[in-house]
C-alpha positions as CSV (number, residue, x, y, z in Angstrom):
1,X,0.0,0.0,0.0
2,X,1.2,3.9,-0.4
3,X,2.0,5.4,2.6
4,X,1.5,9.3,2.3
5,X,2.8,11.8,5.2
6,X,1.9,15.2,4.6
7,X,3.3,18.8,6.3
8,X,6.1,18.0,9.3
9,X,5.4,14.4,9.5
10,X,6.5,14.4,5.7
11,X,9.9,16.9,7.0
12,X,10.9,14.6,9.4
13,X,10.3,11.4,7.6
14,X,12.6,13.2,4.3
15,X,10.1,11.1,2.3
16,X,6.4,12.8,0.7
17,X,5.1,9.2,-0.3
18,X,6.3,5.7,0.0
19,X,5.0,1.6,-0.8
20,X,5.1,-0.2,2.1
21,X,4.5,-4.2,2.5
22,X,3.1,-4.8,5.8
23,X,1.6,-7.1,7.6
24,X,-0.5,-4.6,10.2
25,X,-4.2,-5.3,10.3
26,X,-4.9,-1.5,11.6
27,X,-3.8,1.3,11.0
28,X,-2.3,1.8,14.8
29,X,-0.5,-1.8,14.2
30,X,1.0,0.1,11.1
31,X,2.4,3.2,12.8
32,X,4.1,0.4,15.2
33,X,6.2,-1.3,12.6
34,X,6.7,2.2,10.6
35,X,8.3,3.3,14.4
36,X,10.2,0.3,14.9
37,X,12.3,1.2,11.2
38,X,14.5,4.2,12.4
39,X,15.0,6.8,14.3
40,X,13.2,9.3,12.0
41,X,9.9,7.4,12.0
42,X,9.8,7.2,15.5
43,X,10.0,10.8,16.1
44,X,7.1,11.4,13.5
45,X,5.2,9.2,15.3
46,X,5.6,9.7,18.9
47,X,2.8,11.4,19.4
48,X,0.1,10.4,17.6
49,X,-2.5,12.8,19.8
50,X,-0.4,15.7,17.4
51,X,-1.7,13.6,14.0
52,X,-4.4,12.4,12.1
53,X,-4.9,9.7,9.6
54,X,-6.9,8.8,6.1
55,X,-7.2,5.5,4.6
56,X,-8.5,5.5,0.7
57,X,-8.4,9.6,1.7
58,X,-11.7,9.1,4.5
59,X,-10.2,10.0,7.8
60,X,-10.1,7.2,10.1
61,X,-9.2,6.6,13.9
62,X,-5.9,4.5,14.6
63,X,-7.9,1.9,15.2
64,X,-9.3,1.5,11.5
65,X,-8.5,-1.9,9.4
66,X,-6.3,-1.7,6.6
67,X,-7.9,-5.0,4.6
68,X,-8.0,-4.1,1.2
69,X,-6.8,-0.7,1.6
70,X,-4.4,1.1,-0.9
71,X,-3.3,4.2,0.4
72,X,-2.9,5.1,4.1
73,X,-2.1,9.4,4.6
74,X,-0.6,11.0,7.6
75,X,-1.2,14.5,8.9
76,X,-1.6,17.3,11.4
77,X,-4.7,18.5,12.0
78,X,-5.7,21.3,9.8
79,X,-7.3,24.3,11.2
80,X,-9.7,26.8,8.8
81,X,-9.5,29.4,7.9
């Protein structure tokens, strides 16, 4: 699946978009093995009050199932404006 991180997730990642094979069932399960890479993930993830996520671009809680999905986008909240 494509793995999207938007804004400073993106800036401390260094990467706007990658495929990732996983074996996570959730989205939460996900974020886990993304930490677990390096250093840099773990920091963009550390938090994950500070984010939110969309799966197939509908955002989702953490908890959300990632069976059949094909794209999976992090971000900060937006505000309006």
């Amino acid at each position: 699946m494509d793995v999207v991180y938007f804004a400073w997730v993106r800036e401390r990642i260094g990467l706007p978009k990658e495929n990732v094979q996983t074996q996570a069932s959730t989205v939460m399960e996900l974020v886990e093995e993304l930490k677990a890479r390096e250093e840099r993930y773990a920091m963009a993830f550390a938090d994950i009050s500070a984010l939110r996520v969309a799966v197939d671009q509908e955002l989702v809680e953490f908890d959300a199932p990632l069976s059949g999905v094909r794209e999976v986008a992090f971000f900060p909240p937006m505000t309006g404006g």
